[in-house]
N, C-alpha and C positions, 0 to 999 in steps of 0.2 A: 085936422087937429095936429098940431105941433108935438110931437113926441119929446118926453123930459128927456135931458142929457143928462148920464150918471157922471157925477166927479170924475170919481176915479180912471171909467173912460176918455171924459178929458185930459187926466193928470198924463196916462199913456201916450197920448197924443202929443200932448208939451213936451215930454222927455226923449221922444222919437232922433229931433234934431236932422241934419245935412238935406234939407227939404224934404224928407220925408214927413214930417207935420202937417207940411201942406196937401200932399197925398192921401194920409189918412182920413183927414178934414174932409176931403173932399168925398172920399168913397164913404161915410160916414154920414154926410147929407144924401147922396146918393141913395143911401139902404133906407132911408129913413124918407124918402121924398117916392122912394119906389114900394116900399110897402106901411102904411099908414100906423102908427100904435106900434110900433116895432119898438120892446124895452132892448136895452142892453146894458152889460153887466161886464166885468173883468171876472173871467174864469182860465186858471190854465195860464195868467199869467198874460193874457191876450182881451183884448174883447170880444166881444162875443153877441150877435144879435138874433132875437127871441122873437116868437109869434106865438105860436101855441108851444114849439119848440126851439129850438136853437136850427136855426137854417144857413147862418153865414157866421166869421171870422174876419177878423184882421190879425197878421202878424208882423211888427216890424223886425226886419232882418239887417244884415250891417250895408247889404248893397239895394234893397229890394223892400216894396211889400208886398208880403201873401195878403190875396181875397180868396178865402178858401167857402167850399161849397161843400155842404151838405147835402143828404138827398141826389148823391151824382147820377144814381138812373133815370130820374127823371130829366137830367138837362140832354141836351143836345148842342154836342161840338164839333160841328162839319170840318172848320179849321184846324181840329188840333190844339185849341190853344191853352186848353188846362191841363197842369201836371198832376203827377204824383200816381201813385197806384195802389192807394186806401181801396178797400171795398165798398166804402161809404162816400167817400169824400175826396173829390181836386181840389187844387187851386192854379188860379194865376198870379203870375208874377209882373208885378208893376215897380218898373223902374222912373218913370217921370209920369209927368201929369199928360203928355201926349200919350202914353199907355194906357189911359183912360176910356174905352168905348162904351159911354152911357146908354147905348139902345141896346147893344150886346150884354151888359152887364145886367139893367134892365130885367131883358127879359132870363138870365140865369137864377136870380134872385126870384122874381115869379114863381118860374118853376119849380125853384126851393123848398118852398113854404110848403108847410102841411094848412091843407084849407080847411 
């Protein structure tokens, strides 16, 4: 089942700009292709995607954008590659659409989710 797209998450996405649009876009079907019924909503001035709770983020930033993670005990990052030092929450930072690793990402999201 196709999950609805909220405007407003759209509108963020059009106003992103310097290929970051396409970015977004893209981690956005992603979230929505990797966990099924996934609402999302702008909170916080960001989007924001919902299961039973809110498990994942986007934030566009002037060089980058954050996929930020919820639930960070549950994931596992051998690599190193999420930042930040939330008690709750990393993310990572995507600069191009080659920063994109769909199986990695995948399965972060997965693990996110409260089931």
């Amino acid at each position: 089942m196709k999950t609805a797209r909220n405007q407003k998450v759209t509108d963020y996405i059009g106003k992103a700009g310097n290929g970051k649009s396409e970015i977004l876009e893209s981690l956005r079907d992603l979230i929505h292709d990797t966990i099924p019924e996934t609402s999302e909503d702008l909170k916080w001035g960001m989007p924001v995607f919902a299961k039973k709770k809110i498990f994942t983020y986007l934030k566009s930033n002037k060089h980058h954008i954050n996929l930020g993670f919820y639930n960070i005990e549950r994931i596992s990052d051998p690599n190193g590659l999420l930042e930040g030092s939330g008690k709750n929450m990393r993310h990572l930072k995507v600069k191009t659409m080659n920063d994109i690793d769909a199986a990695q990402i995948k399965e972060w999201l997965m693990a996110s989710i409260d089931k």
